[in-house]
VOGU-3710 file (C-alpha; in Angstrom, 3 decimals, decimal comma):
1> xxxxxxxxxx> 0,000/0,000/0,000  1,422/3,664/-0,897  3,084/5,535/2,302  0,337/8,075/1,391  -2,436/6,436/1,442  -1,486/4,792/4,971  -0,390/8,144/6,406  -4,105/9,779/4,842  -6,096/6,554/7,020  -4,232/7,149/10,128
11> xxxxxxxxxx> -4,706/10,874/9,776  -8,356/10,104/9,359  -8,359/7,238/11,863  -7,326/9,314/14,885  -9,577/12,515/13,863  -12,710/10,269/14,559  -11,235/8,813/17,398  -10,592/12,477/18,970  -14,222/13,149/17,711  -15,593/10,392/19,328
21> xxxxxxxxxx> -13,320/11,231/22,525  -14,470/14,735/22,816  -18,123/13,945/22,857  -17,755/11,072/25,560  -15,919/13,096/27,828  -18,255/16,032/27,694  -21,143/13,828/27,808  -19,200/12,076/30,856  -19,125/15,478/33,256  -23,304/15,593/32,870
31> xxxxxxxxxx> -23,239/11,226/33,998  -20,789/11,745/36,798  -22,925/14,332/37,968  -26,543/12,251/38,169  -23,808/9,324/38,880  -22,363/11,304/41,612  -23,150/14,039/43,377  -26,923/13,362/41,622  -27,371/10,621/43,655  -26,875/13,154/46,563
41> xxxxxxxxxx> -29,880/15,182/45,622  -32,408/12,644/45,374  -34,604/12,617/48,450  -36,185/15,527/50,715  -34,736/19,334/51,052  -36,254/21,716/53,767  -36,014/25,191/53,637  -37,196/28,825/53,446  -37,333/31,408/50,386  -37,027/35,081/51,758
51> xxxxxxxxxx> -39,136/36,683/48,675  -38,435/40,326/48,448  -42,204/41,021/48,272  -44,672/39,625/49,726  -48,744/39,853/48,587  -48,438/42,947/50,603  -45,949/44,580/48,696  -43,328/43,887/52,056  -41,296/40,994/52,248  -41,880/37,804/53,281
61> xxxxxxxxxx> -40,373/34,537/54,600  -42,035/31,081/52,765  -40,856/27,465/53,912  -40,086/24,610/50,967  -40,107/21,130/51,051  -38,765/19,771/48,160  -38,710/16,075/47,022  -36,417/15,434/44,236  -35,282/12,396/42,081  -32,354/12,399/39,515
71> xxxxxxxxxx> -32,577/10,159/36,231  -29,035/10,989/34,481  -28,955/14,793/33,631  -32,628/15,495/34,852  -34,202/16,324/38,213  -37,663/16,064/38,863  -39,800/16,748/41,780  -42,242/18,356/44,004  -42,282/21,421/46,237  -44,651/22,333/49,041
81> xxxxxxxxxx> -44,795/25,798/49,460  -46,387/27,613/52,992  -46,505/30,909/53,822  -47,732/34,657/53,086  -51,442/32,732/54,292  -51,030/29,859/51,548  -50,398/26,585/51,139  -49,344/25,332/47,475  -47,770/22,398/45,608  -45,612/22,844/43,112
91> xxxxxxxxxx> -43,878/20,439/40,375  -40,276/20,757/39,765  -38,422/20,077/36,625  -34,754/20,785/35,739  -31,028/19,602/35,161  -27,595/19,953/35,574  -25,256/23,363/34,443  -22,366/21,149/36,338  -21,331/19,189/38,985  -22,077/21,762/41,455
101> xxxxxxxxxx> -25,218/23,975/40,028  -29,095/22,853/39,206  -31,676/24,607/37,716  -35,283/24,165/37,572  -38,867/25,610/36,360  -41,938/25,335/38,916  -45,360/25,508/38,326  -48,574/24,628/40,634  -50,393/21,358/40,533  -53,492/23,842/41,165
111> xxxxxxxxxx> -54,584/24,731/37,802  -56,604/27,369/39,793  -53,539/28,962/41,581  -51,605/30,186/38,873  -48,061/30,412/39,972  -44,947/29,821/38,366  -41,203/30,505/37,719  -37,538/29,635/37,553  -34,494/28,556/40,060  -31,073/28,079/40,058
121> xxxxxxxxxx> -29,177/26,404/42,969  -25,795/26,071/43,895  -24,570/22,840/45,841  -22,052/22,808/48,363  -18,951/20,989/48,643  -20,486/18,842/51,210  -23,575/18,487/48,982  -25,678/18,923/52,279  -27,073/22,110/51,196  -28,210/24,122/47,740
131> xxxxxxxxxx> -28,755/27,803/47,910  -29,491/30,349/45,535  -32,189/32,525/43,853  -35,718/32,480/42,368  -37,809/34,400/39,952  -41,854/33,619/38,952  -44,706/34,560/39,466  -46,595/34,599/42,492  -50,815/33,692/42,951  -50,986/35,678/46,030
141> xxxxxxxxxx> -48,757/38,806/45,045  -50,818/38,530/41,681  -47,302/39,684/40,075  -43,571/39,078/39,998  -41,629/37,795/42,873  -38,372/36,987/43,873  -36,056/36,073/46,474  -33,125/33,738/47,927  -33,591/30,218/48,197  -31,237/28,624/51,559
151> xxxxxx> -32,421/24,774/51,179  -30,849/21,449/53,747  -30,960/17,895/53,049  -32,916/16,119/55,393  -31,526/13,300/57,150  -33,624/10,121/56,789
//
């Protein structure tokens, strides 16, 4: 076989193999993280959300209980939300940014209570706690809201 022809295979031979090793190992870092630290997330969260404003335009302190459930780069869940003279559940659906922050959209089981929105959550390095912020809208408030998010896992 010509010297060229071999050199042109292995020149093509190793750019699909560094294709096909590029996509693995950034398809990898979204595994290890429902393979890892996921695995850390799945069960129950307790918590408050101090929302700027309240349905009386002051602010207001609302307690969370999240259940949550990874499935490889997905989370999925439900919230119950108390406070500001309400009581509301909430399902959660999101994913992985990295190892280390989650995002989700919320919406109420209630088709009556409409109320809706967007987190993002930042796990600690002892993945024990997530905090961070959230935006929606709010049935009470009848407008936006938004506030800090300071969630624990609790210990079964």
């Amino acid at each position: 076989m010509d010297v060229k022809i071999t050199a042109a295979l292995i020149s093509a031979a190793a750019t699909l193999i560094g294709v096909m090793l590029s996509w693995l190992l950034s398809n990898l870092k979204y595994s290890s993280a429902s393979n890892g630290k996921g695995r850390l997330l799945d069960g129950s969260w307790r918590g408050t959300t101090s929302q700027t404003s309240g349905p009386q335009g002051t602010a207001i302190e609302v307690d969370l209980v999240l259940e949550l459930k990874t499935s490889w780069r997905k989370i999925s869940g439900t919230c119950r939300v108390k406070g500001g003279g309400d009581e509301l559940n909430v399902e959660l659906s999101g994913g992985y940014r990295d190892l280390e922050h989650v995002f989700f959209a919320y919406n109420s089981k209630n088709k009556n209570k409409v109320n809706f929105g967007y987190i993002l959550l930042k796990l600690n390095g002892n993945s024990d706690t997530l905090n961070g912020k959230m935006i929606g809208y709010g049935n009470m408030s009848q407008g936006l809201v938004m506030g800090n998010i300071a969630l624990t896992k609790i210990k079964h």
